[in-house]
C-alpha positions as CSV (number, residue, x, y, z in Angstrom):
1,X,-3.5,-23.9,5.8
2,X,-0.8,-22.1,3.5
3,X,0.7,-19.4,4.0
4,X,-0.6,-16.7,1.2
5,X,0.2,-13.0,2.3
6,X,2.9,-10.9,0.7
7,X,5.8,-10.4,3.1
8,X,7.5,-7.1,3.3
9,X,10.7,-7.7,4.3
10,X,11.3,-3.7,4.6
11,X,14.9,-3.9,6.1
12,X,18.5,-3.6,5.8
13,X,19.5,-6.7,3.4
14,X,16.6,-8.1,4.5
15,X,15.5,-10.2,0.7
16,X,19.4,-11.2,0.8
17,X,19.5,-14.3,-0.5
18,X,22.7,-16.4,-0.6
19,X,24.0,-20.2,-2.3
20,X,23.9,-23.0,-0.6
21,X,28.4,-22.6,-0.1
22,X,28.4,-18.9,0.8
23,X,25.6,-19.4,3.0
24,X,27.3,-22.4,5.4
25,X,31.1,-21.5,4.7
26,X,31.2,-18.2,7.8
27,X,30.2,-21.0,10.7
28,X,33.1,-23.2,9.7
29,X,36.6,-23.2,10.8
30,X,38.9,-21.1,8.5
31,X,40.4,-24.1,7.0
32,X,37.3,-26.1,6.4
33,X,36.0,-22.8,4.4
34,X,38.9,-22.7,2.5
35,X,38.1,-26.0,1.1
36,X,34.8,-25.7,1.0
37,X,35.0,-22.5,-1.3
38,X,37.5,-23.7,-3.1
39,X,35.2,-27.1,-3.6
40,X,32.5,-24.5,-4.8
41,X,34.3,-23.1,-7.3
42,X,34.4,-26.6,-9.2
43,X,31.0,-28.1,-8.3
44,X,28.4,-25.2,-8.8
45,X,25.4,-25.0,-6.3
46,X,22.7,-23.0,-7.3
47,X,20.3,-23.6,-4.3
48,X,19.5,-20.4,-2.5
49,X,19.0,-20.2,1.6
50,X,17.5,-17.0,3.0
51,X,13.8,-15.7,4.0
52,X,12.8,-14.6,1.0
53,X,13.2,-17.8,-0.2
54,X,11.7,-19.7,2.6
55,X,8.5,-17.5,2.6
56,X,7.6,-18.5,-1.2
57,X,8.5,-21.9,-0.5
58,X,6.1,-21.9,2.1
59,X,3.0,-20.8,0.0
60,X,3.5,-16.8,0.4
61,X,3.0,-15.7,-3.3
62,X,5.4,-12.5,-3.3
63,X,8.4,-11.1,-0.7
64,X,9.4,-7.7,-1.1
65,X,12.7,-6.5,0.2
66,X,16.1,-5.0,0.0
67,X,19.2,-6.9,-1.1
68,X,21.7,-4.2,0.4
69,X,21.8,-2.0,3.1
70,X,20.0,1.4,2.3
71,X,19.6,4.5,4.2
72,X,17.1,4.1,6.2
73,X,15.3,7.3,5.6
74,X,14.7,6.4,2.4
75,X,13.2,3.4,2.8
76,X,10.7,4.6,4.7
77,X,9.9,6.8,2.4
78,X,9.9,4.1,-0.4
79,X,7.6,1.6,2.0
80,X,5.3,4.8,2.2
81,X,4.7,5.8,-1.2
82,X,4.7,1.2,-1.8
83,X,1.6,1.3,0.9
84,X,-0.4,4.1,-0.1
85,X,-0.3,3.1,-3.8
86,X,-0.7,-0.3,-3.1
87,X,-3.4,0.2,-0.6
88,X,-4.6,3.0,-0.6
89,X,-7.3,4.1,2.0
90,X,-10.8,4.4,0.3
91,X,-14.2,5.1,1.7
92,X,-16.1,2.4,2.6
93,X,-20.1,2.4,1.3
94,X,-21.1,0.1,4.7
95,X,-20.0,1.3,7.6
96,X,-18.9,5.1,6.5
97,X,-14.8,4.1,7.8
98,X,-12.3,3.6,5.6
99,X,-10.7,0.6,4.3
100,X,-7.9,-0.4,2.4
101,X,-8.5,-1.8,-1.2
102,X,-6.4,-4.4,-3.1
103,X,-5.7,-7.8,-3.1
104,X,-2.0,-9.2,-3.8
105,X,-2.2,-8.9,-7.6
106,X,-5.1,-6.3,-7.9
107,X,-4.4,-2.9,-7.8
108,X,-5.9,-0.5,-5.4
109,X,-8.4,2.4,-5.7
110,X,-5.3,5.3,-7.1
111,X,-2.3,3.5,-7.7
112,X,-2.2,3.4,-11.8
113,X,-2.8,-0.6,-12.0
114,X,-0.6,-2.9,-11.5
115,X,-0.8,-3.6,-8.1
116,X,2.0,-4.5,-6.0
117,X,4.6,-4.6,-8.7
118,X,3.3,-1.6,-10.1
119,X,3.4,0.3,-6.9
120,X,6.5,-0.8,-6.3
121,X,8.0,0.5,-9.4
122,X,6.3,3.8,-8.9
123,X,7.7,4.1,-5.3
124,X,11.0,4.2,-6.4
125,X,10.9,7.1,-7.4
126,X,10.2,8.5,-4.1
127,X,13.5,7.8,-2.8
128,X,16.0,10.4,-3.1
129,X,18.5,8.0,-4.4
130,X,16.1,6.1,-6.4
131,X,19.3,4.3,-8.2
132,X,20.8,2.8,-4.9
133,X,18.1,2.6,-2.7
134,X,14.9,2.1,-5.6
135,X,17.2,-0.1,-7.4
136,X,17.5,-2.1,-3.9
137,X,14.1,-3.1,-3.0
138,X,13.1,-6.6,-5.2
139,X,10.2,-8.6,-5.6
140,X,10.9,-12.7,-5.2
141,X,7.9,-14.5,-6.5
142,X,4.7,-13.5,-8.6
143,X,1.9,-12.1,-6.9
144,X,-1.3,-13.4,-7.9
């Protein structure tokens, strides 16, 4: 059966992506990579290689991650505020527990709609460098 959860990739680098040159040219000998990225200079290759990409190809429809290395302080507190507005714990009418509420593309119980694009546009401002470490954290594919 496909794959169809949302991957957070909540690392260092971790939704780094890279082209198809860049991405074979550090395992080959220092002369082949010369010609190799001198080769991909004239023949462009825009095939990416990476998780991110390897998730959505396999059915997931969203990855979440970082494309540099952050502190990693902040990024806890930016996967915090992502999870709670994304999922937030509501009561649950059955069994008196709680549950969490939200599918992919729905928005949960508090989060101000959107669901997990717009909670992760409000989480960045819980970073204290929302411009490095906000900015950081992407979202590859459409969540449905």
């Amino acid at each position: 059966s496909p794959f169809r959860a949302a991957a957070l990739l909540l690392g260092c680098s971790s939704a780094c992506a890279a082209a198809g040159a860049a991405a074979t040219s550090s395992a080959a000998p220092p002369a082949q990579s010369r010609r190799r990225s001198a080769r991909a200079c004239d023949e462009p290759n825009h095939e990416l290689f990476g998780l991110p990409i390897d998730l959505l190809l396999g059915g997931a429809p969203a990855a979440v991650g970082a494309l540099w290395d952050v502190l990693g302080g902040d990024l806890e507190r930016l996967a915090l505020a992502l999870l709670q507005r994304w999922l937030p714990l509501r009561p649950s009418a059955a069994n008196g527990g709680l549950r969490s509420g939200g599918s992919v593309g729905e928005a949960g119980g508090g989060g101000g709609g959107g669901g997990l694009l717009g909670a992760l546009a409000a989480a960045r401002h819980a970073c204290e460098l929302p411009y490095l470490t906000g900015a950081a954290v992407v979202c590859y594919g459409v969540p449905t």
